[in-house]
N, C-alpha and C positions, 0 to 999 in steps of 0.2 A: 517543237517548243510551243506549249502552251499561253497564249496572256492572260493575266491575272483578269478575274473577271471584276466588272465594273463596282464603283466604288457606288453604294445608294445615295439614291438624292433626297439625303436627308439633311435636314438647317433646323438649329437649335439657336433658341431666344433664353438668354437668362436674365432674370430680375429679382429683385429683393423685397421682401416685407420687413419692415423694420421697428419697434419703438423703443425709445429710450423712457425711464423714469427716474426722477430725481430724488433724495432723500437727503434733508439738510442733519446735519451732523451738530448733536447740539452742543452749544460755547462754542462754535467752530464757522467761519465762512464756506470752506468747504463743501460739499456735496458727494455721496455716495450716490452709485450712478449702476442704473442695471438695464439692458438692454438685450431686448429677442432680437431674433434675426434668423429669416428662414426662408432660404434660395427655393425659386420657381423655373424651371427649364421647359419651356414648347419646343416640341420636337411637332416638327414640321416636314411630312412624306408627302413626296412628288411625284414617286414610283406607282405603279398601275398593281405592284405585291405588294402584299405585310411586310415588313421589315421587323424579323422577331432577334432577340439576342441585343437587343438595344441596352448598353448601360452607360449611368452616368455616374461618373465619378466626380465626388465635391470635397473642397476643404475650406473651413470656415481659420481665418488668422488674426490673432491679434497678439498684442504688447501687453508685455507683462506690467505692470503699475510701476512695480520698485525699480526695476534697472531698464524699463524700457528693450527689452529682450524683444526677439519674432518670437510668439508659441501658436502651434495649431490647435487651436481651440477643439474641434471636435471632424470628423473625417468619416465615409461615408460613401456606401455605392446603393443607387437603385438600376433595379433590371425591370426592362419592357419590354411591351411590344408595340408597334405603331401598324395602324391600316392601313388601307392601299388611298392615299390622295386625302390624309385626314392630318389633323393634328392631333395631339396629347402634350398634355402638360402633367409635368411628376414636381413633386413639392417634398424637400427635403427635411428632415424633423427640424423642430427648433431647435434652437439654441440659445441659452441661457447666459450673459455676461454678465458679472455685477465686478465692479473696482471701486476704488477707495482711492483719492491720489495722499500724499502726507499731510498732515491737517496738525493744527496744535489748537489744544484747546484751553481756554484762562478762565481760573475759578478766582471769585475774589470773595473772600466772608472778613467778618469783623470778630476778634478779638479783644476782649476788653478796650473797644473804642480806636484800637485801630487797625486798618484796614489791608489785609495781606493776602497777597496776589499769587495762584500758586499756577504755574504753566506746564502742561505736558504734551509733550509731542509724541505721535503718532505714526510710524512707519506708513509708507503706501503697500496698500492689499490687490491681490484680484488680477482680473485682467481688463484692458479695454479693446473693444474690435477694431479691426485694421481693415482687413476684404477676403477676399477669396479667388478658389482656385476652382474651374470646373472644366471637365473633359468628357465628351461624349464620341462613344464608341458604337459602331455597329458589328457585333464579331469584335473581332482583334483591328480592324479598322479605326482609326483616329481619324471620327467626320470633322471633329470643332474642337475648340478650344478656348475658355474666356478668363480672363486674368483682369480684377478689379484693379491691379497697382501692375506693370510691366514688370515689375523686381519680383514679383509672386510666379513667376514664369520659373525661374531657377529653382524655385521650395520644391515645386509638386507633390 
């Protein structure tokens, strides 16, 4: 009987780039709201080889505006390779959120002198971000695992 040969001593750091931008909604308090975001992973080899067949798998999550739903925003695998006693950092594409939550908006004009008010409301659009899901493999090996919210554990 064989043992399964060693697992690499490979550790992975995730972080986030993030901005949000605002955009007022006019007759409205409201704000439409648009936001990048785009996961960074250090792969960090300890080993004296290459560790080649490296992949990271990510998932970007958020809620939907109108019912507050879980949706995955966009999902996504990078392949590497790491040197012997080096780091590497892989940066996954952007991502794009823009949401709208319900907003009403009140026009008032005058009419032969007097003043009529007219209100219309607004469904919520879009999505907003929640966190993420990220797994790094070397081979068929699960080295790590990071999960922004613990409930994100279950999505994958």
């Amino acid at each position: 009987m064989m043992a399964a040969p060693p697992a690499p001593h490979l550790s992975a750091k995730v972080s986030m780039d993030a901005s949000n931008d605002y955009k007022k909604i006019a007759g409205s308090s409201e704000r439409t709201k648009h936001q990048v975001r785009q996961l960074s992973v250090t792969l960090d080899n300890r080993d004296k080889e290459v560790i080649k067949n490296v992949h990271v798998k990510w998932t970007l999550f958020g809620h939907k505006m109108a019912d507050n739903k879980l949706v995955t925003l966009k999902q996504g695998s990078v392949k590497t390779a790491v040197d012997a006693l080096k780091t590497s950092t892989v940066k996954c594409e952007k991502v794009v959120i823009s949401g709208t939550p319900k907003y009403t908006v009140t026009t008032k004009k005058a009419v032969r002198g007097t003043v009529q008010v007219d209100t219309k409301h607004h469904p919520a659009s879009g999505e907003d971000y929640y966190g993420y899901a990220v797994r790094v493999y070397a081979g068929s090996i699960l080295i790590d695992e990071f999960y922004s919210h613990p409930s994100l554990k279950q999505e994958k």
